[in-house]
VEXVO-347444 format. One record per residue (C-alpha): residue in three letters; x, y, z. Coordinates in pm, whole numbers. Layout:
BEGIN
{pt ALA; {X; Y; Z}}
...
***
This chain:
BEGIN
{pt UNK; {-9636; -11086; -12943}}
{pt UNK; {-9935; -11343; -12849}}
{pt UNK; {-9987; -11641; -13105}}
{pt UNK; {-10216; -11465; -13345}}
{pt UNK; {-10191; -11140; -13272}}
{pt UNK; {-10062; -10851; -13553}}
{pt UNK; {-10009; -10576; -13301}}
{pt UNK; {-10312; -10388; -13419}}
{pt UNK; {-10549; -10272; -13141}}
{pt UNK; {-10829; -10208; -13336}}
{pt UNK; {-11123; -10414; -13437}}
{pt UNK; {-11003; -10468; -13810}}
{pt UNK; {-10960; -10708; -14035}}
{pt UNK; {-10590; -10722; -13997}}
{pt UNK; {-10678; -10931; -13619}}
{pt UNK; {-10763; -11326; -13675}}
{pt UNK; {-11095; -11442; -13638}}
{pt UNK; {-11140; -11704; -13304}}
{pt UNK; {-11183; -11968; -13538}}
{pt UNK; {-10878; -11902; -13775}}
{pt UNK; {-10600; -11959; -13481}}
{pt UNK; {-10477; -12264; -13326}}
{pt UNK; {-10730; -12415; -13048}}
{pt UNK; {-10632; -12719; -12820}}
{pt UNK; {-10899; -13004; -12764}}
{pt UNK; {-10871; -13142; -12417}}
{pt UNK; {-11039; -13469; -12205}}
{pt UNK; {-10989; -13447; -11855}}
{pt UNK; {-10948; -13776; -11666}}
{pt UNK; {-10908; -13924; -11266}}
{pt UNK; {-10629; -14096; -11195}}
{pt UNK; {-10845; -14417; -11229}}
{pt UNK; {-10894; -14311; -11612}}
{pt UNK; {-11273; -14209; -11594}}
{pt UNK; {-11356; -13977; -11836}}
{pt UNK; {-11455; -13697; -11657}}
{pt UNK; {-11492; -13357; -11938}}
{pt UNK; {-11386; -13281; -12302}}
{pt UNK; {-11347; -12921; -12424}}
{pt UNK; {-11169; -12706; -12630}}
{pt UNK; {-10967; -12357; -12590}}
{pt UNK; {-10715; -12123; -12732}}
{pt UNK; {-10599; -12087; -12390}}
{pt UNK; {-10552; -12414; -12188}}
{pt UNK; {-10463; -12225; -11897}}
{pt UNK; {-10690; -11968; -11914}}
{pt UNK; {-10944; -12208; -11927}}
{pt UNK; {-10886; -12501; -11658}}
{pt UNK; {-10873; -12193; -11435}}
{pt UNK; {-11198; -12077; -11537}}
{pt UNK; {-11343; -12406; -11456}}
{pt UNK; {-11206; -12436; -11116}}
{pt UNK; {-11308; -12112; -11057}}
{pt UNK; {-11687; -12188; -11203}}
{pt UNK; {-11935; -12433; -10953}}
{pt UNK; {-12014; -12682; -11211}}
{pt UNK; {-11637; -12686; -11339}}
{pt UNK; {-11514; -12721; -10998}}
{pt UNK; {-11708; -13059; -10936}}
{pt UNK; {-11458; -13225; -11220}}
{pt UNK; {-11180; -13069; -11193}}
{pt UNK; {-11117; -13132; -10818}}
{pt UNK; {-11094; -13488; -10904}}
{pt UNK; {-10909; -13456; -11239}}
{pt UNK; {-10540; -13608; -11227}}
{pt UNK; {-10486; -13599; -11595}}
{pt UNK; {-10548; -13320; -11881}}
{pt UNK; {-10460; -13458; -12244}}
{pt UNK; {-10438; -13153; -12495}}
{pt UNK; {-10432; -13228; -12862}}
{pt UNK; {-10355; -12869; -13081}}
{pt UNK; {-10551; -12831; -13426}}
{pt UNK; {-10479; -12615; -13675}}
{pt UNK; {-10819; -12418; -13596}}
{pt UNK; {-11088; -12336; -13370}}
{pt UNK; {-11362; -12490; -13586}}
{pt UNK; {-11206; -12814; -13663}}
{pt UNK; {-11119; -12863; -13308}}
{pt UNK; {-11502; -12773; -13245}}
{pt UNK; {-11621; -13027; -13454}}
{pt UNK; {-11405; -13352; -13289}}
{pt UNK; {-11518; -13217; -12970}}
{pt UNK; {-11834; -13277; -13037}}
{pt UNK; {-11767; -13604; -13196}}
{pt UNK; {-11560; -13713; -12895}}
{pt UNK; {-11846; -13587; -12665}}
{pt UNK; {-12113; -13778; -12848}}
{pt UNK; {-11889; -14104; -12907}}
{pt UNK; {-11676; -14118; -12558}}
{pt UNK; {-11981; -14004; -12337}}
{pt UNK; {-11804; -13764; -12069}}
{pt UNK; {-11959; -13803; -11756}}
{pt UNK; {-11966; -13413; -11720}}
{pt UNK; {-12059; -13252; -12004}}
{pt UNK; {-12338; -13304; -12284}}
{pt UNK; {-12322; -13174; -12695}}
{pt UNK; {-12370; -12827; -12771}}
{pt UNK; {-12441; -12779; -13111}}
{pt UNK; {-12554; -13202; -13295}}
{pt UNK; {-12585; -13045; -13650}}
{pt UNK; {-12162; -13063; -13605}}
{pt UNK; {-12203; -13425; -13632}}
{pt UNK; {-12337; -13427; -13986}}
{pt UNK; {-12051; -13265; -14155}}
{pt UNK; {-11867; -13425; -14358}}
{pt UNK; {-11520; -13349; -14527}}
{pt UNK; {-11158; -13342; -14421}}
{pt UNK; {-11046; -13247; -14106}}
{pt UNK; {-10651; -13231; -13978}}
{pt UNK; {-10479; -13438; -13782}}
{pt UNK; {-10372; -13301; -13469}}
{pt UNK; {-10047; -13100; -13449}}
{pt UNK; {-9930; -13157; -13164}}
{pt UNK; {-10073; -13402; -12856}}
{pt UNK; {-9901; -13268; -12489}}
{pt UNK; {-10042; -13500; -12123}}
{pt UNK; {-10031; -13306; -11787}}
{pt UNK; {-10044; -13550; -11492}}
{pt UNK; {-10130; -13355; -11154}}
{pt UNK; {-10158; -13429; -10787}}
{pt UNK; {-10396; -13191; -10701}}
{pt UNK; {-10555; -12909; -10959}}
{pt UNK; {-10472; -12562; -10818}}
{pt UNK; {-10543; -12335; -11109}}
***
């Protein structure tokens, strides 16, 4: 079974909500160490191939060499450093979705785990 998932197929309360599972933050990076995209996902895979597959995705990730992922315990604090680290590291290819994010204040976890992927070329 899928991280998450209980095995029910219906649309109870017995499935997680998006924000209760794990999500990975990612920044995206040329080989020269620009900082090229931030974003987060419960699917890293999933998701680099739907920006390579998307026209304004594609324009960074062809020149993307390196993907950091950092895992957080959920969806919304992983929401919340992205758009800290969006604000603060200044991306060249994305802007903040949602500023009220920056004013919150409180605890947030550490990441859990922190993976790099160097590529040659992105094929996703």
């Amino acid at each position: 079974m899928a991280l998450g998932t209980t095995g029910c197929t219906c649309k109870c309360t017995c499935q997680p909500k998006l924000d209760d599972r794990p999500a990975w933050l990612y920044r995206a990076y040329t080989d020269g160490g620009d900082l090229l995209y931030i974003g987060i996902t419960v699917d890293p895979k999933l998701r680099m191939r739907q920006h390579y597959k998307s026209t304004v995705g594609r324009r960074w990730v062809s020149i993307t060499r390196t993907v950091v992922f950092e895992l957080y315990e959920d969806r919304r604090t992983a929401h919340i450093l992205e758009q800290r680290a969006i604000t603060q590291e200044s991306p060249s290819h994305n802007g903040i979705s949602d500023p009220r994010l920056l004013e919150f204040v409180g605890p947030l976890a550490g990441a859990l785990k922190t993976t790099t992927n160097h590529y040659g070329k992105l094929s996703w």
